[in-house]
N, C-alpha and C positions, 0 to 999 in steps of 0.2 A: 418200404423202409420208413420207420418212422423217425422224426428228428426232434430232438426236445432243444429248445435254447433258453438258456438263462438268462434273468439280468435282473439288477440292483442289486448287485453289492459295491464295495465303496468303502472309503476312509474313512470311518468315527470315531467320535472318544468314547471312554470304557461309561459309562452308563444310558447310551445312547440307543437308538433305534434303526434299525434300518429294514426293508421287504423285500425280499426276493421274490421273482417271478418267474416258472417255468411254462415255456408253451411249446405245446402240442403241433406236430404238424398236422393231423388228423384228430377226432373226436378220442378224449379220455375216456368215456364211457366204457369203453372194453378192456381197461386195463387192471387186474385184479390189484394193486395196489401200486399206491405211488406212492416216492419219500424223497428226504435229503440226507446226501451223506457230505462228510467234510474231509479232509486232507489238509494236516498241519505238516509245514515241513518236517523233512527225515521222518514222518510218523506214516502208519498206515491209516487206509479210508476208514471212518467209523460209521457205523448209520448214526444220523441225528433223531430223525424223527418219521413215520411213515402215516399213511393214510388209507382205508379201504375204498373198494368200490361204493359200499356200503355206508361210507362217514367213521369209520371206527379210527381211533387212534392210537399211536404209540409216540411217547420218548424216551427217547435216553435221559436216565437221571442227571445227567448234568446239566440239563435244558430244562427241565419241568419246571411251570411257574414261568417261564420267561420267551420261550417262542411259541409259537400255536403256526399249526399246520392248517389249510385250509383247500378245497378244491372249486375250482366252477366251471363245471362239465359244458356251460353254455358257452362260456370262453375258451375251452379246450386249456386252462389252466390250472397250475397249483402253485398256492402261495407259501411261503414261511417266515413269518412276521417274528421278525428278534426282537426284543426288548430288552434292557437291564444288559446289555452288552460286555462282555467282561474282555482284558487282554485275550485270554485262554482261548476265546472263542475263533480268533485268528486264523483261517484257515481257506481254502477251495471250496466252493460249495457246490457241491453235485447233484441235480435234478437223477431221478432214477427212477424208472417204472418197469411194473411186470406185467405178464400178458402169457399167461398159459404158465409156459415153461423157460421162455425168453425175456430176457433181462434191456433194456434199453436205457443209456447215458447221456447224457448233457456233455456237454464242453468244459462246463465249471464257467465259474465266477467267483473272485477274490472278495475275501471279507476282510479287512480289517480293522482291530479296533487298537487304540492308542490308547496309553496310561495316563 
């Protein structure tokens, strides 16, 4: 069973920065892609942004330009470095990776950012 845990998220104001960290109980290497997803209240989970095995990326237009995804297989981590912070962005943030056909979750960790 594998366990991902997050951490760094945290209270900031709207143009601010902040890094999330997901780790791995085990080596990410085998995991066909990792990503973040968020959860604002009353909303459903959105994907934010994902990562290949490979280094390939994707985001969601509302993030391009301002977070970057990043992996380091040697730390069994992934990171998601926000920047330019906005209210909107206010949300749960979910570590998530895949591996075949099997989906695996984080816990979350809160983001917020203040006006």
């Amino acid at each position: 069973q594998v366990q991902l845990v997050e951490s760094g998220g945290g209270l900031v104001q709207a143009g601010g920065s902040l890094r999330l960290s997901c780790s791995a109980s085990r080596s990410i290497f085998m995991f066909n892609v990792m990503g973040w997803y968020r959860q604002a209240p009353g909303k459903q989970r959105d994907l934010v942004t994902t990562i290949t095995s490979g280094g390939s990326t994707y985001y969601a237009d509302s993030v391009k330009g301002r977070f970057t995804i990043s992996r380091d297989n040697a730390k069994n981590t992934v990171y998601l470095q926000m920047n330019s912070l906005k209210p909107e962005d206010t949300a749960v943030y979910y570590c998530n990776a895949i591996e075949m056909a099997r989906a695996y979750w984080g816990q979350g960790t809160q983001v917020t950012v203040s006006s």
